[in-house]
TORNU-733171 format. One line per field, with one value per atom (N, C-alpha, C, CB): residue number from 1; atom name; z, x, y. Coordinates in nm, 2 decimals, always signed. Atoms other than C-alpha are relative to their C-alpha. Glycine has a CB too. Layout:
N
i: [NUM,...] $
at: [CA,...] $
z: [Z,...] $
x: [X,...] $
y: [Y,...] $
END
This chain:
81
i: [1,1,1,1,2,2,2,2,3,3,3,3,4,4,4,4,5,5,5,5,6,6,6,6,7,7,7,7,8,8,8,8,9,9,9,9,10,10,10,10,11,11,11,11,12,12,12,12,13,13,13,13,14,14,14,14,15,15,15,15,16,16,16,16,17,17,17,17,18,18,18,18,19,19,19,19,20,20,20,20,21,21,21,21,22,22,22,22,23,23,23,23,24,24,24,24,25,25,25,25,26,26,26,26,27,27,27,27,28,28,28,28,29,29,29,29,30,30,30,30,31,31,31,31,32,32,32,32,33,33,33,33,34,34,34,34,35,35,35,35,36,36,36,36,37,37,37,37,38,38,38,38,39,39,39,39,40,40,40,40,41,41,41,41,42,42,42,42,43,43,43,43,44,44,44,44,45,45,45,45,46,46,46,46,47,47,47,47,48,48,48,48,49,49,49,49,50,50,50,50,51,51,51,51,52,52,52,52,53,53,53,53,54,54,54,54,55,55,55,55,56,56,56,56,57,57,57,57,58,58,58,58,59,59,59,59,60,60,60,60,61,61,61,61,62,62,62,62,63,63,63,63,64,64,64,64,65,65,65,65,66,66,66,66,67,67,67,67,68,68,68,68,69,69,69,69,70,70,70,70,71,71,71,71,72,72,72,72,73,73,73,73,74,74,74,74,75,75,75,75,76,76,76,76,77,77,77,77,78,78,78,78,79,79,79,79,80,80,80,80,81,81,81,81] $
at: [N,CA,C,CB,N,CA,C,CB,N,CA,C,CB,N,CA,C,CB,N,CA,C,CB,N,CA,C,CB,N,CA,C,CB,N,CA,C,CB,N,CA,C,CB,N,CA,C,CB,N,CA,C,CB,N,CA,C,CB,N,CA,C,CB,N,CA,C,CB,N,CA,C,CB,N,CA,C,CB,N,CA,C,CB,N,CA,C,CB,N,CA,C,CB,N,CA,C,CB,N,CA,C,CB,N,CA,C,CB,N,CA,C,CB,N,CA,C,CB,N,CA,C,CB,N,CA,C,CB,N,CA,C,CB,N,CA,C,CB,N,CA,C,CB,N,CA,C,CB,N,CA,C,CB,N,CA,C,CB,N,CA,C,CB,N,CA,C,CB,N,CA,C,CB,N,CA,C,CB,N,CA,C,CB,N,CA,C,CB,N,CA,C,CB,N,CA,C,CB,N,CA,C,CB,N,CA,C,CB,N,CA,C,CB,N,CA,C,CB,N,CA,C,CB,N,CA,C,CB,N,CA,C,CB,N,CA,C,CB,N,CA,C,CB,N,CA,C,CB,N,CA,C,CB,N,CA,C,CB,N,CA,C,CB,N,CA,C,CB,N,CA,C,CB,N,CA,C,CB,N,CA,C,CB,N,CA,C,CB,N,CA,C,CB,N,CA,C,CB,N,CA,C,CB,N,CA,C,CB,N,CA,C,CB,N,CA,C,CB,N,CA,C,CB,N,CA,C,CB,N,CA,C,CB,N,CA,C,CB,N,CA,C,CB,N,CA,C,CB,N,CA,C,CB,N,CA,C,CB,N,CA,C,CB,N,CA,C,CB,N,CA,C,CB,N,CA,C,CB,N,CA,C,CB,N,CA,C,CB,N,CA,C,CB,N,CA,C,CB,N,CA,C,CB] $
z: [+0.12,-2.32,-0.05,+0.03,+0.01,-2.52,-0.09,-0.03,+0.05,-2.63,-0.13,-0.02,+0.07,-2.94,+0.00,-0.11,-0.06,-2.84,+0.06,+0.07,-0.06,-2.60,-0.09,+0.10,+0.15,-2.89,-0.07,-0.09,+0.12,-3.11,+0.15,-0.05,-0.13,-2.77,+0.00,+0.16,-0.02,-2.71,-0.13,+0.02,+0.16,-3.05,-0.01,-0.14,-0.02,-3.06,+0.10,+0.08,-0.11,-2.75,-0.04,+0.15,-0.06,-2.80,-0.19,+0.06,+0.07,-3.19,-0.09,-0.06,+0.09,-3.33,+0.04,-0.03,-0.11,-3.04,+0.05,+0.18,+0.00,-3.13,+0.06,+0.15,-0.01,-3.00,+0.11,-0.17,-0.14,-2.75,+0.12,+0.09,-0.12,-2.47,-0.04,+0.05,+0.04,-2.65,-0.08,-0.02,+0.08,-2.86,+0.12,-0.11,-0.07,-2.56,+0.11,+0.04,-0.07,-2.37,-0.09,+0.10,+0.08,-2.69,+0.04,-0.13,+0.03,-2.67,+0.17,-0.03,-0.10,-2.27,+0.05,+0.03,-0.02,-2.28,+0.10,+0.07,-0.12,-2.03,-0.06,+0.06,+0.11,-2.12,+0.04,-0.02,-0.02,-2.22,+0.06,-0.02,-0.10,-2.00,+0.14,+0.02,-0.15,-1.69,-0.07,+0.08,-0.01,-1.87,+0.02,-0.09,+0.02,-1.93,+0.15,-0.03,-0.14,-1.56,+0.07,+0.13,-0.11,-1.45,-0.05,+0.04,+0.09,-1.71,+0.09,-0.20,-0.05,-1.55,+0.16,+0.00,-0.13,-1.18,-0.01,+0.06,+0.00,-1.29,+0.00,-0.10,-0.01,-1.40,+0.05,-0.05,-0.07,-1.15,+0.13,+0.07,-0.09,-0.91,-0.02,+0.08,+0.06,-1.15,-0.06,-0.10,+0.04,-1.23,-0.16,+0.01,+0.08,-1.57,-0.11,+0.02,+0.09,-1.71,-0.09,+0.07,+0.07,-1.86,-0.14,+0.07,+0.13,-2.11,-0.12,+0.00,+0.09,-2.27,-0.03,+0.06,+0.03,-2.26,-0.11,+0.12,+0.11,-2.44,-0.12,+0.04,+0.17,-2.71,-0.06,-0.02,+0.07,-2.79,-0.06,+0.09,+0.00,-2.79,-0.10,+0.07,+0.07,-3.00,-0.17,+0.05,+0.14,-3.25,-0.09,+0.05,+0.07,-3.29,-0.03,+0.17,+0.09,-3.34,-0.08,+0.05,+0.16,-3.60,-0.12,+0.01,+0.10,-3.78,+0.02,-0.02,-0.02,-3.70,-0.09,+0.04,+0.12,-4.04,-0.04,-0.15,+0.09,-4.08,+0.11,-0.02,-0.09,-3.72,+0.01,+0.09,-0.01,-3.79,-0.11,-0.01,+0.12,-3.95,-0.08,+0.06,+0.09,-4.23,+0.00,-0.11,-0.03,-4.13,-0.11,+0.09,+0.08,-4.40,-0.15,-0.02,+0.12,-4.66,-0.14,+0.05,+0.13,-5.02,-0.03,-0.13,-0.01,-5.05,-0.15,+0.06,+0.14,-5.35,-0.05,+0.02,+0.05,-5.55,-0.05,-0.14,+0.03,-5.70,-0.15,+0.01,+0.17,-6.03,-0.01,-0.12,-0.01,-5.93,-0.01,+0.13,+0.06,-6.05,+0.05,-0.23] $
x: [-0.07,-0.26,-0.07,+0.15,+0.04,-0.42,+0.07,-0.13,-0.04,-0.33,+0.10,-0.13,-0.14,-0.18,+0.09,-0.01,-0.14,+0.01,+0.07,+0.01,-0.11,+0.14,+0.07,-0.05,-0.02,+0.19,+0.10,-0.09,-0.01,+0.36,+0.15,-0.19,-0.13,+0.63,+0.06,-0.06,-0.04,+0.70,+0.10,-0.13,-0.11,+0.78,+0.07,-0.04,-0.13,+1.04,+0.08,-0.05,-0.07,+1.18,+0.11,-0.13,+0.03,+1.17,+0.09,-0.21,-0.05,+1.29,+0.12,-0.09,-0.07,+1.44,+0.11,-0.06,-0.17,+1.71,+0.10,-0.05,-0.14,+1.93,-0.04,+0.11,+0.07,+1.75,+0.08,+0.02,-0.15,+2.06,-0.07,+0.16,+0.07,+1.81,-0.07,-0.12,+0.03,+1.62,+0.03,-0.05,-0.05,+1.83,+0.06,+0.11,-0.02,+2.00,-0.09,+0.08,+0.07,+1.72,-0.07,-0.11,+0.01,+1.62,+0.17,-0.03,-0.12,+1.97,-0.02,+0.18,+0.04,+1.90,-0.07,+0.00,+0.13,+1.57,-0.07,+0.03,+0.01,+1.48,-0.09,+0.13,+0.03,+1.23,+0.08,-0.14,+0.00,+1.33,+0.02,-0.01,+0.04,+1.19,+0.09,-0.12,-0.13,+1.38,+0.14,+0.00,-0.12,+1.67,+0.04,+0.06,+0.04,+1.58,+0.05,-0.17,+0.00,+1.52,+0.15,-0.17,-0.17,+1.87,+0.08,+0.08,-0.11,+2.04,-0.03,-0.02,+0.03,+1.89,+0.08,-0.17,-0.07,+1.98,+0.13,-0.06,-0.11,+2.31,+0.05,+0.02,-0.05,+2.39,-0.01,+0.03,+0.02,+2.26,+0.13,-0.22,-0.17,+2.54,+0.09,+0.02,-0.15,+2.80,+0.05,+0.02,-0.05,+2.80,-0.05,+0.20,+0.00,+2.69,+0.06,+0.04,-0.07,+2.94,-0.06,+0.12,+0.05,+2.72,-0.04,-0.10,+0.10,+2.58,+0.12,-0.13,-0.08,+2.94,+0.01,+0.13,+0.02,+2.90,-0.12,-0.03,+0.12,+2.58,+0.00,-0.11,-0.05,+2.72,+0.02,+0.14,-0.12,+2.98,-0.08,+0.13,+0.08,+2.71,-0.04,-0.07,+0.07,+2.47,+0.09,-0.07,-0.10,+2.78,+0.01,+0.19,-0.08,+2.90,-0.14,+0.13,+0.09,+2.54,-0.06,-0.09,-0.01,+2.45,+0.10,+0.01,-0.07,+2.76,+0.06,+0.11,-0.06,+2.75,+0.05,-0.07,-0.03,+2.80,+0.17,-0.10,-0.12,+3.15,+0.09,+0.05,-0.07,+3.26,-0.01,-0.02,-0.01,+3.18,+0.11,-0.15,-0.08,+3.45,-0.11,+0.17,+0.05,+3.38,+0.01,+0.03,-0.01,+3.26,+0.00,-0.10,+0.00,+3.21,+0.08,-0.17,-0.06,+3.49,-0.09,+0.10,+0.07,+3.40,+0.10,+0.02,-0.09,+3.51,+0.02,-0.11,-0.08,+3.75,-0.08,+0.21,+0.03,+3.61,+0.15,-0.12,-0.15,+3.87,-0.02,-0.02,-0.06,+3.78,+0.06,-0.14,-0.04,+3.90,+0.17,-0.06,-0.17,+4.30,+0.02,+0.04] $
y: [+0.05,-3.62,-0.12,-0.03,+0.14,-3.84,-0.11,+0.01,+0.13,-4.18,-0.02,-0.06,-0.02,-4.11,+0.09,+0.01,-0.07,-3.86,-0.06,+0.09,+0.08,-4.07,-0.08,-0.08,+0.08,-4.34,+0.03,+0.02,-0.12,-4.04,+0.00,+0.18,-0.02,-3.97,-0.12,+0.01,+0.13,-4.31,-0.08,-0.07,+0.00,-4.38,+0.07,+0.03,-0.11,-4.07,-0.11,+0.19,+0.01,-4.19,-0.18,+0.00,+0.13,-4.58,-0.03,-0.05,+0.05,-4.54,+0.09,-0.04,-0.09,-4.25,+0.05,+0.10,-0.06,-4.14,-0.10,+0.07,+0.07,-4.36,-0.20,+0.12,+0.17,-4.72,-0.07,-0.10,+0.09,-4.82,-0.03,+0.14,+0.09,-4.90,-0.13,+0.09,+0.08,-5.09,-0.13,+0.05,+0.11,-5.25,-0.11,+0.06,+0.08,-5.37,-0.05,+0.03,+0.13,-5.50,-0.08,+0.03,+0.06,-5.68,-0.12,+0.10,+0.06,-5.85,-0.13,+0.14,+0.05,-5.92,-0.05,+0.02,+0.10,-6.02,+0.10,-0.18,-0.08,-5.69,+0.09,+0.07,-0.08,-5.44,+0.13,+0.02,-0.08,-5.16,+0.18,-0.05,-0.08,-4.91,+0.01,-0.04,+0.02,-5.07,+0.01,-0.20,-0.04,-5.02,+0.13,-0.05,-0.15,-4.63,+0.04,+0.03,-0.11,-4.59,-0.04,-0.03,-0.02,-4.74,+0.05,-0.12,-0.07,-4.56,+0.15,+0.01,-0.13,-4.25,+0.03,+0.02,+0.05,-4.35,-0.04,-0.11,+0.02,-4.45,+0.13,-0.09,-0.09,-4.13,+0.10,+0.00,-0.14,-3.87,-0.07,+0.04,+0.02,-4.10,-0.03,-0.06,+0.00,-4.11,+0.12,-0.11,-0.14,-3.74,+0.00,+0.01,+0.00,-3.78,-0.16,+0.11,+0.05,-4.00,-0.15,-0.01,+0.07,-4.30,+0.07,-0.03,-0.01,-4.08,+0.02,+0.16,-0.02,-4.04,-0.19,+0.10,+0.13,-4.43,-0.04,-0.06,+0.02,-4.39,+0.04,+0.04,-0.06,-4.16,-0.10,+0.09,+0.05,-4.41,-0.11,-0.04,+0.10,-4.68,+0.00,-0.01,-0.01,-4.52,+0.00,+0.12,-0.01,-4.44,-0.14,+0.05,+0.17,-4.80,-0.11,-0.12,+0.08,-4.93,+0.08,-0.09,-0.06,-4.68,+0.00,+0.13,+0.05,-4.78,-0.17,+0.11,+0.11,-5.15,-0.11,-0.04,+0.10,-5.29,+0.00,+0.07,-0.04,-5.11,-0.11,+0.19,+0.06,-5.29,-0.14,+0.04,+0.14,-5.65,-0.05,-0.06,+0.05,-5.84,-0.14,-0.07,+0.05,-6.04,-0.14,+0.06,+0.14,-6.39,-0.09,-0.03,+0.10,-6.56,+0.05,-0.04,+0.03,-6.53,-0.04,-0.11,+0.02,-6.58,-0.15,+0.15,+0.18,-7.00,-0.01,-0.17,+0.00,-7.05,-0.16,+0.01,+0.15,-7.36,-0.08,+0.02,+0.11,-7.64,+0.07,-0.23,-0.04,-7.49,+0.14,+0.00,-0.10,-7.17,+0.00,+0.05,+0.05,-7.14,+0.16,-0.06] $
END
């Protein structure tokens, strides 16, 4: 395999399937990858059930805009009546 292929995989893996690894070792400061392989190990001895964790994951940060409330109000001025 060469190099860009690998490149070309990695990318798939790393951006397009959803990003929930990465995004959270961006958040932790972890790469990546180590999070991959304990997600994997997690769930060959929990039967599976992480990856319904990872659905839910991927759901709520593909629609993260709709779940943040709305911090900053729109501030009424004094000339506002």
């Amino acid at each position: 395999m060469s190099s860009e292929e690998k490149n070309k995989v990695v990318s798939l893996f790393e951006f397009q399937l959803f990003g929930v690894c990465s995004w959270l070792g961006e958040k932790l400061g972890i790469k990546a990858t180590s999070i991959r392989i304990y997600f994997i190990y997690l769930s060959f001895f929990t039967f599976g059930s992480p990856i319904i964790v990872y659905l839910i994951s991927s759901f709520v940060l593909e629609h993260k805009n709709y779940f943040k409330p709305n911090v900053h109000p729109k501030k009424h001025s004094v000339w506002d009546l």
